[in-house]
N, C-alpha and C positions, 0 to 999 in steps of 0.2 A: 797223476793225470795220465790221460791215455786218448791219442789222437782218434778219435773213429766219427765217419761220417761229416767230415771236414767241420771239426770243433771237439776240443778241448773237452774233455771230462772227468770229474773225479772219478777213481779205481783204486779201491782197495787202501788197506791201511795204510800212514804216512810212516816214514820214516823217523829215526828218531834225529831229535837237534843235533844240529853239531856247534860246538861253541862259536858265541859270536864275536865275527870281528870287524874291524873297524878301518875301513880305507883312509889316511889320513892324509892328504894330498900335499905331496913333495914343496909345490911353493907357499905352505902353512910356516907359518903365523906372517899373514898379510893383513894391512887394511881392506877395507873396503874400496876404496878408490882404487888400491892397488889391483886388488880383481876385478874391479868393472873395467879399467881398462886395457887390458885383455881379456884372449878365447879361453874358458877353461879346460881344461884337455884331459880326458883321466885314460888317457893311449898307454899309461905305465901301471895301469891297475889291472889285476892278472887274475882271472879264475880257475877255478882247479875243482874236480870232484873226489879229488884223493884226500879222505878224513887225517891221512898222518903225517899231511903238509907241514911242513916247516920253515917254510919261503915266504911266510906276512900274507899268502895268496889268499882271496873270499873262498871261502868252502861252499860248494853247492852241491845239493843233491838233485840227478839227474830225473828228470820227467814232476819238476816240482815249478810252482809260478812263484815271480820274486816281483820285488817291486823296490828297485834303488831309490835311495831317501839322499835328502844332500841336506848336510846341519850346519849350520852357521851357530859359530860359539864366538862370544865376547875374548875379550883376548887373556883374562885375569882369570875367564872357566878352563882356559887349555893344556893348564897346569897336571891334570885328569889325565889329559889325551893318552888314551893305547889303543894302540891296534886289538889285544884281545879282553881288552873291558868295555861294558859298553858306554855309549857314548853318555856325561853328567847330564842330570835335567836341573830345570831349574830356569829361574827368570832369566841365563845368560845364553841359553841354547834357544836357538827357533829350527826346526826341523819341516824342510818342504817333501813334499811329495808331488811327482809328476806323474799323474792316471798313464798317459800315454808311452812311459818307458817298462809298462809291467812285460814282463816276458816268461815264457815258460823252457825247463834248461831241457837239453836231447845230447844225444852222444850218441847215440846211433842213428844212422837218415836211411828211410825208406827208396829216396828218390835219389840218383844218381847224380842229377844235376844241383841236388844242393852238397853233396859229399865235395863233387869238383869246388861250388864255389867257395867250400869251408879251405877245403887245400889251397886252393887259389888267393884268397883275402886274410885268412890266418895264420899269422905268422909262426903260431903258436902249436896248429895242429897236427905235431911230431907224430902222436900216434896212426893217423891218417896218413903220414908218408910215408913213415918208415916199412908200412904192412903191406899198403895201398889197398886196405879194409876198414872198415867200420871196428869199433871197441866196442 
């Protein structure tokens, strides 16, 4: 994708996959009651555009649009669970999808004011402090 004329366009060939992986959220295997009654929080799930991660981190490749799915497995399917398999199908997985969390990934900002707010709200954006340049 490629920002021009304030919106999102496909450019040129895609990149190739990178293996998928699978966020498995730290207070798994709960019930159901046990997650409705609490916020679900995924503040410990980490992305990376570096293909030779080895941190459990989601791989993404930069200037591509994603779209986070959240899968609820029965508790007898989660036997399966890995992070780099994909997730079992089957009558015990139901898998949501939310239109509204699709996003497209950047590593580099045109605009000064969002580089600041990435430094400022990102706890994560070491390459951004340590250079105090764009990657």
């Amino acid at each position: 994708y490629v920002y021009h004329s304030s919106k999102w366009m496909v450019a040129g060939n895609a990149d190739s996959p990178v293996p998928p992986r699978v966020y498995i959220h730290p207070d798994s295997l709960a019930s159901g009651d046990t997650w409705m009654r609490q916020v679900v929080s995924f503040d410990k799930l980490k992305l990376t555009n570096n293909e030779l991660d080895d941190q459990g981190h989601i791989i993404l490749h930069s200037m591509h649009k994603y779209q986070p799915r959240v899968h609820v497995i029965r508790k007898d399917f989660s036997s399966d669970l890995s992070p780099t398999k994909p997730v079992p199908a089957g009558e015990g997985v139901k898998t949501f999808n939310f239109p509204e969390t699709v996003f497209t990934t950047v590593t580099a900002y045109q605009n000064q004011q969002i580089t600041r707010l990435k430094i400022d709200r990102n706890p994560f954006a070491k390459g951004f402090r340590d250079s105090g340049r764009n990657r």
